[in-house]
C-alpha positions as CSV (number, residue, x, y, z in Angstrom):
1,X,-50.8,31.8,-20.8
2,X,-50.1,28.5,-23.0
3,X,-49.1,25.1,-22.0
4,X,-45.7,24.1,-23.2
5,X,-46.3,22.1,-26.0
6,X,-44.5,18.7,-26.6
7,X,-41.8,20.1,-29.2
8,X,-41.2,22.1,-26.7
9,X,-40.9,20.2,-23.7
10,X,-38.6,17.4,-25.7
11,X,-36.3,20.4,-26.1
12,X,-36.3,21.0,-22.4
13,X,-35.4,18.3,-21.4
14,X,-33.1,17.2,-24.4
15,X,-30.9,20.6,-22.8
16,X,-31.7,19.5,-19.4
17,X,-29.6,15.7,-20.2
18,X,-26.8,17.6,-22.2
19,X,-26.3,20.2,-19.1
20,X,-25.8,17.4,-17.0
21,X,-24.0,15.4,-18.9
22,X,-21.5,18.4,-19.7
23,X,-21.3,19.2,-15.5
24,X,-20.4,14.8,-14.8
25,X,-16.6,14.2,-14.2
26,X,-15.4,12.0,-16.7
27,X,-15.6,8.1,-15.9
28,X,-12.2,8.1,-14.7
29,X,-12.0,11.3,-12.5
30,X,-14.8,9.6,-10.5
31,X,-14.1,8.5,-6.5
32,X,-15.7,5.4,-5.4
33,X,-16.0,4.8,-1.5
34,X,-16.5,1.3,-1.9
35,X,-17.4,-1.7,-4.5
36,X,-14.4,-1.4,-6.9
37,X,-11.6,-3.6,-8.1
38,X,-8.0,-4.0,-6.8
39,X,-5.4,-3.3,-9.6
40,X,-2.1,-5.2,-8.9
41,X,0.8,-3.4,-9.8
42,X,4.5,-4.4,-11.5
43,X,6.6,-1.5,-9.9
44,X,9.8,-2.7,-11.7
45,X,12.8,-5.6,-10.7
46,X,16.2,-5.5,-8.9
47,X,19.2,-7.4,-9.3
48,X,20.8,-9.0,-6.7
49,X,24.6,-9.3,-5.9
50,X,24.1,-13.0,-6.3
51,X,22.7,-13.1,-9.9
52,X,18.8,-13.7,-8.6
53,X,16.2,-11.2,-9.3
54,X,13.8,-9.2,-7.5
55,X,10.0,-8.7,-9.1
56,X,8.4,-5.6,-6.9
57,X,4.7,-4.9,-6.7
58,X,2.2,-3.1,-5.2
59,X,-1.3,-2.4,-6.0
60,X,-4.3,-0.1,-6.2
61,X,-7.0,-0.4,-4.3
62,X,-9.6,1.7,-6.4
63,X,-11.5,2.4,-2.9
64,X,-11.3,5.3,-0.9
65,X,-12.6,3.7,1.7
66,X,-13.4,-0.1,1.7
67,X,-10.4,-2.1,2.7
68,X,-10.1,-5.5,1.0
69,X,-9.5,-9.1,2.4
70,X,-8.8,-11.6,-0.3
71,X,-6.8,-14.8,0.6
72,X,-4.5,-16.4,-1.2
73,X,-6.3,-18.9,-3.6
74,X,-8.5,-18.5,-6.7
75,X,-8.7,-15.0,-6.3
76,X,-5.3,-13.6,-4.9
77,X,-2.5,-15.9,-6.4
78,X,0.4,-15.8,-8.4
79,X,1.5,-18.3,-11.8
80,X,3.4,-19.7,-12.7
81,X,4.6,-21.5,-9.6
82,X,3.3,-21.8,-5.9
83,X,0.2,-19.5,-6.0
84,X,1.9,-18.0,-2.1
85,X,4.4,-15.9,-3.0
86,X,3.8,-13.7,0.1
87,X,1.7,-10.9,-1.3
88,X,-0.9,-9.2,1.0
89,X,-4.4,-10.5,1.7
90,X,-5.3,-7.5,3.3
91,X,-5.5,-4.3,1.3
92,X,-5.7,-1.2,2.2
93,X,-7.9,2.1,0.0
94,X,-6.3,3.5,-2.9
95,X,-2.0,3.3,-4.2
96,X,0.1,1.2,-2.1
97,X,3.8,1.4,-3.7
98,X,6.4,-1.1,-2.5
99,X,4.7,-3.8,-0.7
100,X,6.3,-7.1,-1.3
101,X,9.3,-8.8,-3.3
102,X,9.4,-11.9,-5.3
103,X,12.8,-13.3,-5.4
104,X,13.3,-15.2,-9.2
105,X,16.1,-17.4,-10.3
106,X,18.9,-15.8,-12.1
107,X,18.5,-18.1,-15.2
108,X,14.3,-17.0,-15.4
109,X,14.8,-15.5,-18.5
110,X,11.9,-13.6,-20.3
111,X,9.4,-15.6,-18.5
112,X,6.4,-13.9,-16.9
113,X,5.6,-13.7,-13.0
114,X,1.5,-12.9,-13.3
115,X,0.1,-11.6,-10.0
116,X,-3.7,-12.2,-10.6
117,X,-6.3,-10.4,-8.0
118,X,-10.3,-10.7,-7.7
119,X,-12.2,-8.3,-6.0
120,X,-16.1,-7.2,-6.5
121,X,-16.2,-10.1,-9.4
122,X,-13.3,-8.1,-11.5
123,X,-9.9,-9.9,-12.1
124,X,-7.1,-7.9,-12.6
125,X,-3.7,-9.0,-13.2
126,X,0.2,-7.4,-12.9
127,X,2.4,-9.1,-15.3
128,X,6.3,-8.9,-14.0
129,X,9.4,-9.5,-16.5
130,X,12.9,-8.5,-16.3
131,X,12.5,-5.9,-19.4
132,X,15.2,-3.9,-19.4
133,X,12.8,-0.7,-19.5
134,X,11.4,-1.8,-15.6
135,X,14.8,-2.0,-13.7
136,X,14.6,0.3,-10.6
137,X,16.8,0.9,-7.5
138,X,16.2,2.4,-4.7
139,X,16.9,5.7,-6.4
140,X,13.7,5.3,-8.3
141,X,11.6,3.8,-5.4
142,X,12.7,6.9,-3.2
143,X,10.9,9.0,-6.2
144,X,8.1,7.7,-6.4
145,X,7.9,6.9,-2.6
146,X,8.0,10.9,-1.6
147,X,6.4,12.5,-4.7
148,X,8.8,15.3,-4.3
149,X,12.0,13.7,-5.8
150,X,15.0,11.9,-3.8
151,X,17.8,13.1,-1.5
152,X,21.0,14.7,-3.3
153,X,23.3,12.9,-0.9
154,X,23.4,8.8,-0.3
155,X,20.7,7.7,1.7
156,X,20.3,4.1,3.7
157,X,17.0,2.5,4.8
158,X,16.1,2.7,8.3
159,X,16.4,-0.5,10.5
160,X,14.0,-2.1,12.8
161,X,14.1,-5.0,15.3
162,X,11.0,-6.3,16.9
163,X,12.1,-7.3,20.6
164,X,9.5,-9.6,21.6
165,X,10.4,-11.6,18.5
166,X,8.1,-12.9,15.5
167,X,6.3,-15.3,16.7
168,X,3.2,-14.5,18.8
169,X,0.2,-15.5,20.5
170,X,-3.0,-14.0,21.5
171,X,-6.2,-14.1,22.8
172,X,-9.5,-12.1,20.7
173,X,-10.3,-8.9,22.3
174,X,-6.4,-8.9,24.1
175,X,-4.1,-6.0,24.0
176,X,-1.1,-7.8,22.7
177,X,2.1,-5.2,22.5
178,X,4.2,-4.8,20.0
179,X,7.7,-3.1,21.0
180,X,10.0,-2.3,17.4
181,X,13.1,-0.2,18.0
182,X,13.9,1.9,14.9
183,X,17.0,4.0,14.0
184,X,18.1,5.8,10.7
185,X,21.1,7.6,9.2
186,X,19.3,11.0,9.8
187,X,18.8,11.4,5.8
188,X,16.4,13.0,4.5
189,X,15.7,15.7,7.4
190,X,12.8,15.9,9.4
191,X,10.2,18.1,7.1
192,X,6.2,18.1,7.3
193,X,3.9,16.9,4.1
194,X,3.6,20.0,1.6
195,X,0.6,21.3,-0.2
196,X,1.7,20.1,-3.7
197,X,-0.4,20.3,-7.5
198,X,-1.9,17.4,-8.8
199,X,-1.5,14.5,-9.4
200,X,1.8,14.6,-7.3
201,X,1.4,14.6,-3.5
202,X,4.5,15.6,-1.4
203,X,5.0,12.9,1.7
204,X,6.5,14.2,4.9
205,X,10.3,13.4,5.9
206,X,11.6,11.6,8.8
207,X,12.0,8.6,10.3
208,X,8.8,7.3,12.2
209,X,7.3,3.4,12.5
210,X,4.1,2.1,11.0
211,X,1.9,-0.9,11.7
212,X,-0.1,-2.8,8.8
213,X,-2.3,-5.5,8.7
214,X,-0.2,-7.8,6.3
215,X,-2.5,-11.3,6.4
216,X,-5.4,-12.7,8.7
217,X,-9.1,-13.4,8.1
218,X,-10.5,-10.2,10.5
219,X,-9.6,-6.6,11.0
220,X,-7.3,-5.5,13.9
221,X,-7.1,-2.2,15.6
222,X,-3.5,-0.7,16.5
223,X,-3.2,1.9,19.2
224,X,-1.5,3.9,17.8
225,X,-2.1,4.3,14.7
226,X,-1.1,6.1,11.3
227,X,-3.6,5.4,8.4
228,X,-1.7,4.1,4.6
229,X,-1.1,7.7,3.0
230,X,-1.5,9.8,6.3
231,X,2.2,11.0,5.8
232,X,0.7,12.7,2.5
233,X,-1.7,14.9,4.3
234,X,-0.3,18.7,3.9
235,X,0.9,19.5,7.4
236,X,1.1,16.2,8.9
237,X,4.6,15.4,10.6
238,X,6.7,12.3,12.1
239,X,5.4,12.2,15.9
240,X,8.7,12.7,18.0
241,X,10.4,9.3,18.6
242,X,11.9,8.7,21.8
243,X,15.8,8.9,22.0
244,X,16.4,5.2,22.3
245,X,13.7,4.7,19.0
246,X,12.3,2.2,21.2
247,X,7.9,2.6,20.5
248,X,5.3,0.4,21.5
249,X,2.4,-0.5,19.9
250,X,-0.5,-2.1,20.9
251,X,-3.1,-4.7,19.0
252,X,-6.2,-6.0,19.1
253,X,-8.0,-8.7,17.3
254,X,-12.0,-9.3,16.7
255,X,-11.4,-13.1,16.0
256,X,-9.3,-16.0,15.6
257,X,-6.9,-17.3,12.9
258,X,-3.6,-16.9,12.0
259,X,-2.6,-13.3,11.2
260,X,0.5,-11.1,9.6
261,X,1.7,-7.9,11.0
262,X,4.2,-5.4,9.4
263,X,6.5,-3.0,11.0
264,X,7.7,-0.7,9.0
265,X,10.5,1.4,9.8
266,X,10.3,4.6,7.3
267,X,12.4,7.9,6.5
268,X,10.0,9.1,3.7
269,X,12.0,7.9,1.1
270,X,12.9,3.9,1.9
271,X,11.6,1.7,4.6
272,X,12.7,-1.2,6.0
273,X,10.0,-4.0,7.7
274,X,9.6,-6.7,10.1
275,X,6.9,-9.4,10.2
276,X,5.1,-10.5,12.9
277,X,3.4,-13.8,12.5
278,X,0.6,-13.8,15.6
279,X,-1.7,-17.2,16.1
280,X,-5.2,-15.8,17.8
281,X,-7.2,-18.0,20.1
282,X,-10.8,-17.6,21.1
């Protein structure tokens, strides 16, 4: 039997690159666990009954994994203007809708609010204007909140209070609780996440509270807890609230600083949230 001769091993392995290249998922199909950029987004403006304007964003943390923590300064700031406009410094993986207003005058005109974030040495900016193409309401944010579409009849935001208050102190490696009483019109009805096609993903319905890590230099751990996106898991459904809505959450912290904490009362469609400033002591 002959050895392959070079003609023929060239063609080998010529086929060999093109089968694999053919079998690769394009660039953008690709999941990354970690070492990607953070993609702020322009969700759209409201108008308020006083003339002023509302800029919404979120972002997209291209990680399925990695969470981000990016202070405010050279690489998590907005312009023109103070560079704290009250955006997050901690992110969590993949698309976060909703996150944070920026309240503009109502003479700003068709000037441009430029949220600008740096993460794994890539800068990536969300440019806000009040374009008439980009005015939402909470219609629209229901939409794309649920992934499913919004409730036929009028629905209001749920409403949380935080009874300890917003101010708080704690020690590293201290159980601090956190007691939010909830409550909500009973719109949309209690429903668990469905399977759904891509790219949509159907969140479940009914009101339950979540706990974020807003701002602070460290992670925290809240017991309990419902991971960012959870509610989108085929299946998963509101845990049963108790009848007063009162729930208590507790957190811990792995070091000192100064940190943010959001509650977040949610039906599925619109939430409503409180923030909890906490200063951490060694």
């Amino acid at each position: 039997m002959r050895a392959a001769g070079p003609t023929a091993i060239r063609l080998c392995s010529a086929l060999t690159a093109a089968c694999l290249l053919a079998s690769a998922p394009p660039a953008g199909a690709q999941t990354y666990h970690s070492g990607q950029n953070l993609q702020p987004v322009f969700e759209g403006w409201e108008e308020n009954p006083d003339g002023s304007f509302n800029m919404v964003f979120g972002y997209l943390n291209r990680n399925y994994e990695e969470h981000l923590n990016i202070p405010v300064g050279p690489d998590n700031h907005f312009e023109p203007g103070p560079a704290d406009r009250g955006q997050p410094t901690y992110f969590y993986p993949r698309r976060q809708r909703v996150i944070f207003r920026v309240r503009v005058p109502a003479d700003w005109g068709d000037k441009e609010l430029v949220w600008t974030v740096t993460a794994h040495g890539k800068a990536d900016r969300a440019v806000g204007w009040l374009v008439p193409e980009q005015i939402i309401d909470e219609q629209v944010i229901a939409m794309n909140r649920a992934g499913g579409g919004a409730p036929e009849m009028a629905n209001a935001a749920p409403t949380i209070h935080i009874e300890e208050g917003l101010e708080r102190t704690a020690s590293v490696g201290e159980a601090l609780a956190l007691t939010a009483v909830i409550a909500d019109d009973g719109i949309p009805e209690m429903r668990p996440a469905r399977n759904s096609r891509p790219p949509g993903r159907r969140n479940a319905r009914g009101l339950r509270l979540a706990w974020i890590h807003y701002r602070g230099p460290a992670d925290v751990a809240f017991d309990p807890w419902t991971p960012p996106m959870e509610d989108h898991t085929p299946g998963w459904t509101p845990p049963e609230l108790p009848p007063d809505g009162r729930v208590v959450t507790t957190v811990t912290f792995t070091e000192p600083g100064t940190y943010v904490l959001r509650g977040m009362a949610d039906d599925g469609f619109l939430y409503s949230h409180a923030d909890v400033t906490v200063t951490v002591t060694p």
